[in-house]
C-alpha positions as CSV (number, residue, x, y, z in Angstrom):
1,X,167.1,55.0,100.5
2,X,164.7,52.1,101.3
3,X,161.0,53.2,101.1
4,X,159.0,53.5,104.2
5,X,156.3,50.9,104.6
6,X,153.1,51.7,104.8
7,X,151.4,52.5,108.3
8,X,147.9,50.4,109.1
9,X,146.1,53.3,110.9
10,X,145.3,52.9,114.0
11,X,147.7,50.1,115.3
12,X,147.8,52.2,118.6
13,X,145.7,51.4,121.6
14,X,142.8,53.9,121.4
15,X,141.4,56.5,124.4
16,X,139.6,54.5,127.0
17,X,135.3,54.2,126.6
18,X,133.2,56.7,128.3
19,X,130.5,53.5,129.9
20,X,126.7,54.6,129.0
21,X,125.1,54.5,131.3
22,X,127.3,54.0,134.1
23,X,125.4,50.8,135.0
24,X,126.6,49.2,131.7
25,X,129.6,48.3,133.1
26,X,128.5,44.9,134.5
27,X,126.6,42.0,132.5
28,X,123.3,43.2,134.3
29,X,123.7,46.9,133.7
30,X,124.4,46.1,130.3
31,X,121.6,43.5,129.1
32,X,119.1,46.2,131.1
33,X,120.8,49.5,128.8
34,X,120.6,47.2,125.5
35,X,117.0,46.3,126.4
36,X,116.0,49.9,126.2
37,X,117.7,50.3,123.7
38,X,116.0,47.8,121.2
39,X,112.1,48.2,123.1
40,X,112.3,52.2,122.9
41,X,110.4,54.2,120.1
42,X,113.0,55.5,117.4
43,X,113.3,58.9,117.3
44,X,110.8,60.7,115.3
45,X,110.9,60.3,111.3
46,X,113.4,57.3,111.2
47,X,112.1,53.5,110.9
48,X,111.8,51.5,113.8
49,X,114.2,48.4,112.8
50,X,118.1,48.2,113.7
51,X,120.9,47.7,111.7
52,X,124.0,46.0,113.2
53,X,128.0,47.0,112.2
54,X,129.9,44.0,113.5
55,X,134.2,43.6,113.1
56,X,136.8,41.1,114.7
57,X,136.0,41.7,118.2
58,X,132.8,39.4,117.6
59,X,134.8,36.3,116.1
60,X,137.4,36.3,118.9
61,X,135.8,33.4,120.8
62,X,135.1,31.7,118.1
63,X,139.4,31.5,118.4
64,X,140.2,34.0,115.9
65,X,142.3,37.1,116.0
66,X,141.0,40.4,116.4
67,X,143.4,43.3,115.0
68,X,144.0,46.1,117.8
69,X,142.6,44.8,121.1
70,X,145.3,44.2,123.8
71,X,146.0,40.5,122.1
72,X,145.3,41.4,118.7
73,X,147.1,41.0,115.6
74,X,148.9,44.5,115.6
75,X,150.0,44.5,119.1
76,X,151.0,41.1,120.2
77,X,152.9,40.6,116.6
78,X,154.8,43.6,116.2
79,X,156.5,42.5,112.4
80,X,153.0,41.6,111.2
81,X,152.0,43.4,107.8
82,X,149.1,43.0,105.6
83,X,150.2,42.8,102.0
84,X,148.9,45.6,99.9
85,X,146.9,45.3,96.6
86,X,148.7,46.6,94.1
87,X,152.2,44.6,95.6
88,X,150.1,41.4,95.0
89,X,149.1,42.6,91.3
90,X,152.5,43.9,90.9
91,X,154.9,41.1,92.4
92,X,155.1,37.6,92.1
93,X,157.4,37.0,95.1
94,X,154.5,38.4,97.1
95,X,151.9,37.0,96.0
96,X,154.3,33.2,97.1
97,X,155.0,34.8,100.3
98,X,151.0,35.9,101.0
99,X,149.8,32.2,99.5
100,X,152.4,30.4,101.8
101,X,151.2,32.7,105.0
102,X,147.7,32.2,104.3
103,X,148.4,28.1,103.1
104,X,149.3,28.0,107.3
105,X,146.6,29.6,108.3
106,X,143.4,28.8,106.6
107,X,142.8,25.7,109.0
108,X,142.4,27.7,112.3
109,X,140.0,29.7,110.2
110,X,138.4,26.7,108.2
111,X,137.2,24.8,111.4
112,X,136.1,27.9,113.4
113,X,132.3,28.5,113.3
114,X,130.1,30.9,115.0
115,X,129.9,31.6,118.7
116,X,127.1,32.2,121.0
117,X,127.3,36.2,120.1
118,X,126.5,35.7,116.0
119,X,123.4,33.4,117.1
120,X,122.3,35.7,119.2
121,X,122.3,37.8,116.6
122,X,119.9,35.4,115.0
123,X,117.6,35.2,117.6
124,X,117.7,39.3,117.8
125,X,116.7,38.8,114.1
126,X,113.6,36.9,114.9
127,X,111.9,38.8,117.4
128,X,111.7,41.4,114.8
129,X,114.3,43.9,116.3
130,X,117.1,43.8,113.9
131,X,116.7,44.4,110.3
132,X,120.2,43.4,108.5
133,X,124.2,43.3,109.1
134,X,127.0,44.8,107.7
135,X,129.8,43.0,109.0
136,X,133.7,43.9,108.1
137,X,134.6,40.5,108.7
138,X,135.6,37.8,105.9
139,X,134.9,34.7,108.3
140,X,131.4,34.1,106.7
141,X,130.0,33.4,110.4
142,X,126.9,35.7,110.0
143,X,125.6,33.5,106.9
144,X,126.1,30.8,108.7
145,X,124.6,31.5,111.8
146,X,121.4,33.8,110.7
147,X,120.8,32.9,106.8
148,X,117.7,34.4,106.7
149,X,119.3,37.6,108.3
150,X,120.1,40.0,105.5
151,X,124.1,40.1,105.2
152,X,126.3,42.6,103.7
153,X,130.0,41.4,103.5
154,X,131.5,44.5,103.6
155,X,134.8,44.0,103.3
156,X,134.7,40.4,100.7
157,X,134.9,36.6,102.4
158,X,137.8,34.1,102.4
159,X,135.6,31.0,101.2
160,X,136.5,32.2,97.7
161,X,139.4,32.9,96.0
162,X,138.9,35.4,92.3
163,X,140.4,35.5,89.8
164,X,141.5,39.1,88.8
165,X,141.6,39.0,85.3
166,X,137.9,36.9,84.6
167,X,136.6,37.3,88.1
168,X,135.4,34.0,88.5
169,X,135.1,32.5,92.1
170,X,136.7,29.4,93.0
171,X,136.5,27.5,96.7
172,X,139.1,28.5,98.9
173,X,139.1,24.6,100.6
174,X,139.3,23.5,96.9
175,X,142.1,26.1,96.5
176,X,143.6,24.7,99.8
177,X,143.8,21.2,98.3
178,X,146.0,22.5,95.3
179,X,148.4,24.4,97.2
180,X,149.1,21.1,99.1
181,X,149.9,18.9,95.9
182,X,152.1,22.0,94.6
183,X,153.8,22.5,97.9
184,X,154.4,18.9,99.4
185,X,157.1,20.1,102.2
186,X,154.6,22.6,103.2
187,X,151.7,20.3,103.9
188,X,153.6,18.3,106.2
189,X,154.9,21.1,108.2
190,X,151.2,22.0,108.6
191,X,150.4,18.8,109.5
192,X,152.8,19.1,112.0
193,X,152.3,22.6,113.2
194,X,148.4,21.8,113.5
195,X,149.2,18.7,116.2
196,X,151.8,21.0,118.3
197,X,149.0,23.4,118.4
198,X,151.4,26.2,117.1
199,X,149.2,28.1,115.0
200,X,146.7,28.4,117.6
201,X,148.3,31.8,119.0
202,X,149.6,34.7,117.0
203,X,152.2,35.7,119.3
204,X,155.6,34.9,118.2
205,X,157.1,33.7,121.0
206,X,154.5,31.1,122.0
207,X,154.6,29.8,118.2
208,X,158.8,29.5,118.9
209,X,157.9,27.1,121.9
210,X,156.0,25.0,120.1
211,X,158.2,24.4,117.6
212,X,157.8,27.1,114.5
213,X,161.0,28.8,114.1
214,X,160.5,32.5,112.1
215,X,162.8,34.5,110.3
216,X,163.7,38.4,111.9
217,X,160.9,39.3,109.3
218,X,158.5,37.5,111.3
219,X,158.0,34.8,108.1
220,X,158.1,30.9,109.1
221,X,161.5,29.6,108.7
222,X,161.0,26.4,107.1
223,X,164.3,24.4,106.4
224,X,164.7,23.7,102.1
225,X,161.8,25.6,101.6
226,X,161.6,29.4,101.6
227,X,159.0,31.3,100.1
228,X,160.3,31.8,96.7
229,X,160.0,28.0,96.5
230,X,155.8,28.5,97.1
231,X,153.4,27.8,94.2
232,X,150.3,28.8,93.7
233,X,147.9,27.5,90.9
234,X,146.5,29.8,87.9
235,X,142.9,31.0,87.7
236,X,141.4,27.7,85.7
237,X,138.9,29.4,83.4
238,X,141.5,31.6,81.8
239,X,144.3,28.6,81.7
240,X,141.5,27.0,79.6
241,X,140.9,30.0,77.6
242,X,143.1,33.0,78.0
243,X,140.3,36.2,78.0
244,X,141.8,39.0,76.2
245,X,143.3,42.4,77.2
246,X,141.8,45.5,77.3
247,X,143.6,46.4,73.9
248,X,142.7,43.4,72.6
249,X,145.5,41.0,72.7
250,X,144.9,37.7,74.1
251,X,146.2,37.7,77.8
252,X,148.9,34.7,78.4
253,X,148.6,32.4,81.1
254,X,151.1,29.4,81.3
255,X,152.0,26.8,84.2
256,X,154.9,24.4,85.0
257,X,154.5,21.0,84.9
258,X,152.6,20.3,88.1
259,X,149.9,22.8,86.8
260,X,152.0,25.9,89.1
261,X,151.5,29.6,87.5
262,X,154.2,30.9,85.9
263,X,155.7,34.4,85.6
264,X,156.0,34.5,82.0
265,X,151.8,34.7,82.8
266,X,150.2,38.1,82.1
267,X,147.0,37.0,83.6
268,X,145.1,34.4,85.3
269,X,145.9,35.3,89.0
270,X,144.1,34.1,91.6
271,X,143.6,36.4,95.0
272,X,141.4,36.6,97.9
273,X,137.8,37.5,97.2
274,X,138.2,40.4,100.3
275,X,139.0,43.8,99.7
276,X,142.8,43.8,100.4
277,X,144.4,46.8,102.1
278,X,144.9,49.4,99.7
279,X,142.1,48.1,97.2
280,X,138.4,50.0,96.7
281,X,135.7,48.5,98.0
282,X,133.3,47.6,94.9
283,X,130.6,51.1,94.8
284,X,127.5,48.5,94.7
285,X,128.7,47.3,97.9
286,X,129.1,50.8,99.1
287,X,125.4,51.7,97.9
288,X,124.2,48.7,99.5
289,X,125.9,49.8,103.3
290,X,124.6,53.1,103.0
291,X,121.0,52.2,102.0
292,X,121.3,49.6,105.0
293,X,122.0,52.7,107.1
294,X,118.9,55.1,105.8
295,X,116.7,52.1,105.9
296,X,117.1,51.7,110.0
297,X,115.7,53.5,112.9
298,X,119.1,52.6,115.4
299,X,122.6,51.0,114.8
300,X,124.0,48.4,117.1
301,X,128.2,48.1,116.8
302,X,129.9,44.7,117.9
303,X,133.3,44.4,117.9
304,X,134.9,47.1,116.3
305,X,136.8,50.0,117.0
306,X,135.8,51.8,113.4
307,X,139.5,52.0,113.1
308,X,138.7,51.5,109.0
309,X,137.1,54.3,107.5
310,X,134.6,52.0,105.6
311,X,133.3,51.3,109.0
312,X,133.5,54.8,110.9
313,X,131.6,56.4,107.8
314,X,128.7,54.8,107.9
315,X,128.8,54.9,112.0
316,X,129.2,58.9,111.2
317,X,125.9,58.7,108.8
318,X,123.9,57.1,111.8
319,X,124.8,59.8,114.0
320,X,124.2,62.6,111.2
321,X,120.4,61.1,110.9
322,X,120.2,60.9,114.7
323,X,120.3,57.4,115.0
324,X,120.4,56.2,118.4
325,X,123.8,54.1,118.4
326,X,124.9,51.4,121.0
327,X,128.3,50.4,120.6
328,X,129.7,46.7,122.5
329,X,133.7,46.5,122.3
330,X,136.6,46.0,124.7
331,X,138.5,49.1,124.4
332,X,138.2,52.8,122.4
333,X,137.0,53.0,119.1
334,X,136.7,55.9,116.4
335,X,134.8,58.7,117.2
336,X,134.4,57.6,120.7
337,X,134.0,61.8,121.9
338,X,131.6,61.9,118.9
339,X,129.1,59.1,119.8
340,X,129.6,59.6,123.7
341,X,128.5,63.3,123.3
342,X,124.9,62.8,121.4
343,X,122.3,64.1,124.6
344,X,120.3,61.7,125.7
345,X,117.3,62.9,127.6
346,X,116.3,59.4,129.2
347,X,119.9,58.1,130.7
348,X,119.1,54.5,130.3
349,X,120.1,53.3,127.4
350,X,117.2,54.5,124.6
351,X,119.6,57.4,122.7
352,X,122.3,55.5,123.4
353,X,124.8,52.6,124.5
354,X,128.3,51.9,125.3
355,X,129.4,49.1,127.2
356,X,132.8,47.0,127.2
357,X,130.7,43.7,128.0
358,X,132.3,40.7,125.8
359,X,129.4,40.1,122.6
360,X,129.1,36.5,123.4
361,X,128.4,37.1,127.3
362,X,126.2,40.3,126.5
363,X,124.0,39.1,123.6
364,X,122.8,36.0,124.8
365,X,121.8,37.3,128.1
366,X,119.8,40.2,126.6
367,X,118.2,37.1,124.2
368,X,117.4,35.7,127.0
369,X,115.8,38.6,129.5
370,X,114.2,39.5,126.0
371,X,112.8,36.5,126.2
372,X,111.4,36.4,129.5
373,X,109.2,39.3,128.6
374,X,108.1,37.7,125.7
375,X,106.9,34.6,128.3
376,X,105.2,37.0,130.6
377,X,103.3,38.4,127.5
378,X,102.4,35.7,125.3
379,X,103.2,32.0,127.1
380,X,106.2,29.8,126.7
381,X,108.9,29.8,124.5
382,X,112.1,28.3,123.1
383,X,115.6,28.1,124.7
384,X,118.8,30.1,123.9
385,X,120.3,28.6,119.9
386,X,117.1,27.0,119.1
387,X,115.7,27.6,115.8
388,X,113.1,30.3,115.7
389,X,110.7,31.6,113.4
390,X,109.8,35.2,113.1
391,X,107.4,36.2,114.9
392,X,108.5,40.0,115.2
393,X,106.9,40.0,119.1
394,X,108.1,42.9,120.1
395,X,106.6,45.2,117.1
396,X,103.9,46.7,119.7
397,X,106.5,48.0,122.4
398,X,108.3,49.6,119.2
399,X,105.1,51.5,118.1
């Protein structure tokens, strides 16, 4: 009997958001609740900064995928399965079929950048009312867009690859440049897919139109070259000088001619440097989100539905310390009775906010009526995406 695969949780739409307040279900009613939110005292005992738990929802208009909104990954592409850890450790043929997937799509990701919702984010940073990030996404947008913003990567970035026997980092364009030499029919079907503008949807049947034909698995069908035919290049550092194995031995590491790794390798394998389904996130990263969380007064969610339990956890240990929480994301998330239930003695947004507002409409416009306070009080000041210093102006009205 063939073994069931493995469910993704929550591939499912979630239960519909209960709106707090009611008037944050328009841009205005929203930008007024998030004020309040930021300009109100914290609650007794906890610090007055934010901390902000951002997922795919917040990269979508920068033109990438989210995962379980109504066009996400899950739903519109209903073959679609993440490779597992231990089946890239384990399996060779995988690990082709993952490089080869990922060989297509790097260049949507590679020449995406931040949207008007990450530099807001920035500008929130500035004016002294958010502390750090934890983001679950591996785009690298936030350390683009708000350096000086502290950023925890939650979940690992795609800009590096790792290896998993010496754990050196390598650049994943640099990585992208070598599975190009070793797969030569490849590159020229991504050079063609990139000018039909295939790759620029994840649903199947728009793909089809443009000219990418996939197997019933949902894989590309590429004529004279299937997956098994993908290579992928071995770790350099340990090609050059094979580490040894835990009981002692030296590890192997061989390639073909053109420099491809080779299955007579026992180490040397280069994967992802994200925390792939089914893999632990490291515990220093894990200390580091939780200390993020006790070192904030009030936690601000963009984008997510907390579907991953890395996320919900740490949304659970903001509400266990009575953190007020806003949340911004189309659709349900985890816990939604949970959060929706805290009392909130002043119904305008100070104990809480959920609104289904779009991040990139909703941030900027709070920036910007944030902003026009911050005139009234102290003279003029900057535009929208502008460079700013910190000048942490609203301190006072958190005191």
């Amino acid at each position: 009997m063939r073994k069931p695969l493995m469910r993704i949780p929550y591939t499912e739409l979630l239960a519909p958001p209960t709106v707090r307040p009611s008037t944050a279900n328009t841009i205005p009613g929203a930008v007024a609740a998030l004020q309040n939110f930021f300009t109100a005292p914290p609650p007794k005992g906890l610090p007055r900064s934010t901390v902000v738990l951002t997922g795919a929802g917040l990269s979508v208009s920068s033109g990438l995928a989210d995962y379980r909104g109504v066009n996400g990954t899950y739903r519109v592409n209903k073959t679609y399965r993440p490779i597992y850890y231990h089946e890239f450790l384990a399996n060779h043929e995988a690990r082709k079929r993952y490089w080869a997937r990922s060989f297509l799509g790097w260049t949507s990701l590679h020449k995406a950048s931040p949207n008007h919702g990450h530099y807001a984010i920035r500008d929130l940073g500035h004016m002294g009312l958010i502390r750090s990030v934890i983001t679950q996404n591996v785009d690298s947008f936030h350390s683009t867009a708000h350096p000086d913003i502290p950023t925890l990567e939650l979940h690992g970035y795609l800009r590096s690859t790792v290896c998993v026997t010496c754990r050196n980092e390598y650049p994943r364009d640099v990585f992208q440049d070598e599975l190009a030499r070793l797969n030569p029919a490849w590159a020229a079907f991504l050079v063609q897919a990139l000018a039909s503008g295939a790759l620029d949807t994840e649903n199947p049947a728009e793909r089809k139109a443009k000219g990418i034909k996939s197997n019933p698995d949902g894989d590309v069908d590429l004529p004279g070259a299937p997956y098994t035919t993908f290579r992928y290049p071995a770790c350099p550092h340990c090609l050059a000088k094979p580490p040894s194995t835990p009981e002692g031995t030296k590890h192997v590491v061989e390639v073909d001619h053109d420099g491809a790794w080779k299955s007579t390798s026992s180490g040397g394998i280069l994967k992802p440097a994200v925390v792939m389904f089914g893999e632990s996130i490291p515990s220093d990263v894990k200390t580091a989100a939780e200390e993020a969380i006790d070192g904030a007064g009030k936690l601000l969610i963009l984008g997510t539905s907390l579907a991953t339990y890395s996320a919900w956890r740490l949304a659970k240990m903001a509400l266990d310390r009575g953190m007020p929480i806003a949340v911004v994301n189309t659709g349900g998330i985890r816990g939604e009775d949970q959060i929706s239930a805290v009392e909130d003695p002043d119904p305008t947004g100070v104990r809480g906010v959920r609104t289904e507002v779009s991040t990139d409409v909703v941030l900027p416009a709070l920036v910007e009526q944030l902003r026009q306070l911050q005139k009234a009080a102290s003279g003029p000041v900057g535009t929208v995406g502008a460079p700013r210093e910190n000048h942490g102006v609203f301190k006072d009205m958190l005191s």
